[in-house]
C-alpha positions as CSV (number, residue, x, y, z in Angstrom):
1,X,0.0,0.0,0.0
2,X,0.8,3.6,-0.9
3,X,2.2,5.9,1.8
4,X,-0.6,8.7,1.8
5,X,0.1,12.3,2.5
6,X,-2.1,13.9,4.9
7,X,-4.8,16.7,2.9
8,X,-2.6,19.8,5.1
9,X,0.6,18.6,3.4
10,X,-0.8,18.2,0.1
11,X,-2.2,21.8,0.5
12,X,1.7,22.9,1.6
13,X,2.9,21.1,-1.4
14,X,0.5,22.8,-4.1
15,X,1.4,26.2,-2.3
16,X,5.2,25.3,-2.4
17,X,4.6,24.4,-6.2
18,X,3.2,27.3,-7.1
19,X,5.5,29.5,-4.9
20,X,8.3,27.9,-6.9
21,X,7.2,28.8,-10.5
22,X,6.9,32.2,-9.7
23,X,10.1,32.4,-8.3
24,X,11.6,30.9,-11.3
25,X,9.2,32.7,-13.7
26,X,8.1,29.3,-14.6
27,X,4.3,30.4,-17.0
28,X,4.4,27.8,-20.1
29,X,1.9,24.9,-21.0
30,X,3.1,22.4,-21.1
31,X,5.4,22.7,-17.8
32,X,9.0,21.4,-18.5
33,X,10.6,19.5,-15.8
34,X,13.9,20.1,-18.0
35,X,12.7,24.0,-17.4
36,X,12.1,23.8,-13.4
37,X,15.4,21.4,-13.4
38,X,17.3,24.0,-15.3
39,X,16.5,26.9,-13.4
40,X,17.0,24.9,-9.7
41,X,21.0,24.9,-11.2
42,X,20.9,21.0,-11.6
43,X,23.3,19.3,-14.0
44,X,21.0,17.4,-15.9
45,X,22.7,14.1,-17.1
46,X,21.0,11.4,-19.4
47,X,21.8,7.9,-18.7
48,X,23.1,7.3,-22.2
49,X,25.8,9.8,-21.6
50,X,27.4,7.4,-19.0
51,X,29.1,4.0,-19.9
52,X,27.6,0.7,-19.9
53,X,28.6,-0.4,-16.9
54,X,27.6,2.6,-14.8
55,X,24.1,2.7,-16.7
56,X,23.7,-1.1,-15.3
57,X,24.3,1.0,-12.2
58,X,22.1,3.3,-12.5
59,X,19.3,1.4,-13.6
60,X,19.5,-1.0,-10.2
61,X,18.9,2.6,-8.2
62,X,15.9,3.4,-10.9
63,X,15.1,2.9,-14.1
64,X,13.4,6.3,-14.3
65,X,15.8,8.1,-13.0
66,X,17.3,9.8,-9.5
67,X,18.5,12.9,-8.4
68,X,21.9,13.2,-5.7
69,X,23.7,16.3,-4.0
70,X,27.2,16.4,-4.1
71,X,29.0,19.5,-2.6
72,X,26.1,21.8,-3.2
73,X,25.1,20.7,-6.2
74,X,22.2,18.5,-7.2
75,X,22.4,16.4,-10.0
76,X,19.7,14.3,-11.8
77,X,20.1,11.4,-13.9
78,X,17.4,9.9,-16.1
79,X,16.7,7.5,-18.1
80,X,16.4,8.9,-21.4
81,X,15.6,5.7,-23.3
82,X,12.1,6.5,-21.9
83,X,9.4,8.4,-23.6
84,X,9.4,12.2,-23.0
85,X,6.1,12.1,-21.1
86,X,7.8,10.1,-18.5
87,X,11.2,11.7,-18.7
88,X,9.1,15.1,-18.2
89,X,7.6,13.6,-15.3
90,X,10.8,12.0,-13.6
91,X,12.5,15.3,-13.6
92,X,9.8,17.2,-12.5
93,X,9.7,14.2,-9.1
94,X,13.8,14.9,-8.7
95,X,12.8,18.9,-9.1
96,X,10.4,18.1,-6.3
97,X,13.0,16.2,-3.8
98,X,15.1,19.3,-4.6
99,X,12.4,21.9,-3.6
100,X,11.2,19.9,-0.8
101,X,14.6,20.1,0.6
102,X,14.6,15.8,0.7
103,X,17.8,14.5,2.8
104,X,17.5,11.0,2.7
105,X,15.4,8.2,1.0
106,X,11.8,7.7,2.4
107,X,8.5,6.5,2.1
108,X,7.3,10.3,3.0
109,X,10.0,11.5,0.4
110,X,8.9,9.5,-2.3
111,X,5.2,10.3,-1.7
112,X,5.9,14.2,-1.3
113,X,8.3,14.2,-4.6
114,X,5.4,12.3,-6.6
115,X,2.7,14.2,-5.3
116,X,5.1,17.5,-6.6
117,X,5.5,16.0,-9.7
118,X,1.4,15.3,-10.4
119,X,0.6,19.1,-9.1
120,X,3.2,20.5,-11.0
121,X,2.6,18.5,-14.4
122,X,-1.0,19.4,-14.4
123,X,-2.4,21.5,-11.7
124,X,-6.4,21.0,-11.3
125,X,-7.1,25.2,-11.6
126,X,-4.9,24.9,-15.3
127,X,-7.4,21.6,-16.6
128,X,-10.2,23.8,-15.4
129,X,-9.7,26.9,-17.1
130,X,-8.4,25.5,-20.2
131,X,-11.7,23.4,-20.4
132,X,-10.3,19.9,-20.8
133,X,-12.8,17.3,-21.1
134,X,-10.9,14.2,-20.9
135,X,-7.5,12.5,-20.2
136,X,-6.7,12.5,-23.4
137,X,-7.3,16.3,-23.5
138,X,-5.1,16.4,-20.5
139,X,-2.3,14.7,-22.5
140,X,-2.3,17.1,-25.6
141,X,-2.2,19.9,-23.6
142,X,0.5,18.9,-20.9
143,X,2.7,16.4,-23.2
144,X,2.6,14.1,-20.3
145,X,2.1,10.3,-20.6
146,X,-1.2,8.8,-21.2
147,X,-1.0,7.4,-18.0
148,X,-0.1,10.3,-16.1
149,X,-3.1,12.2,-17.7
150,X,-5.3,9.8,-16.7
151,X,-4.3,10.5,-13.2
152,X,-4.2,14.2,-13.9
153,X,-7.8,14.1,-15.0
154,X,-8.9,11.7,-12.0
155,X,-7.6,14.3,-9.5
156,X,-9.1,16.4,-11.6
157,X,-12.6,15.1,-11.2
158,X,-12.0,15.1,-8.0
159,X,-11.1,18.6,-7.1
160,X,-13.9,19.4,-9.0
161,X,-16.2,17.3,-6.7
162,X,-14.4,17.8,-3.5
163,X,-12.8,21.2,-3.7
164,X,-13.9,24.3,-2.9
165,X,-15.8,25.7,-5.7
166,X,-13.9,29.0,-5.1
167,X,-10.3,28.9,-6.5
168,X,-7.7,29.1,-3.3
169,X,-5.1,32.4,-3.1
170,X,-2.3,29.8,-5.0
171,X,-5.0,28.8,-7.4
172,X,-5.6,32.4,-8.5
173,X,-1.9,33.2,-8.0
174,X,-1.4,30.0,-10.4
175,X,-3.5,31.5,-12.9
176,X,-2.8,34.8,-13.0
177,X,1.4,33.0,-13.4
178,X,-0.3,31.0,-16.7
179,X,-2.8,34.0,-17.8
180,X,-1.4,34.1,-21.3
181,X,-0.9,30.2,-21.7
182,X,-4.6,29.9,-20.9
């Protein structure tokens, strides 16, 4: 079973998310991982750039990828064998260790950096004001994978169910960020 964040740190998360793209002037549709990753000062490195034997490596720690902080410096590897969708989607999870301020390897780390990683791909208030219909719609307009639209749209469905039918301060702040790419 899942490790589950509790709603109050989901609501931190979203708020750090969209504290971080205005810091780094992050307004585009679809939102680059490579962009946030970028801007954080991480040295990017594909796994293809590396030799066979440390890509066997690298693969045993993940075959998506994994980010590591040497001296100051974060790096993220990734697996760029994969699909963009999911290499969009594995940076953005390493962007959210980085943002998050992760130390160490953890259930709660894992679950904070992929909860990020959903809220930053495809934030709920974006889906809405862009009026996306289905997953599919979802994936055209996000270039994530079909499979992380379909989740995009589910939590989507759900905020629209659940949530306030007002739009939070970081909602309208989110918005206001994206006003010309929506």
């Amino acid at each position: 079973m899942a490790f589950r964040l509790s709603d109050k740190r989901c609501e931190e998360i979203k708020e750090i998310v969209v504290s971080t793209f205005e810091e780094l002037n992050i307004k585009c549709i679809p939102i680059s991982g490579f962009e946030m990753a970028t801007k954080l000062n991480a040295i990017i490195i594909p796994y293809s750039s590396k030799s066979e034997n440390a890509r066997q490596i690298m693969m045993t720690e993940s075959e998506d990828g994994f980010s590591v902080k040497r001296d100051g410096i974060w790096y993220i590897f990734y697996n760029d064998s994969k699909g963009y969708g999911r290499i969009n989607n594995t940076l953005m999870h390493e962007c959210g260790h980085i943002v998050l301020d992760h130390t160490e390897d953890s259930e709660l780390a894992e679950a904070e950096a992929k909860f990020f990683a959903k809220y930053a791909l495809a934030p709920p208030a974006l889906i809405h004001k862009l009026g996306l219909k289905d997953s599919y719609e979802v994936y055209m307009h996000f270039d994530i994978s079909l499979e992380a639209a379909g989740y995009a749209y589910s939590y989507y469905c759900k905020w629209l169910n659940y949530g306030n039918k007002n739009y939070t301060n970081y909602e309208l702040k989110l918005l206001q960020l994206f006003k010309e790419a929506v």
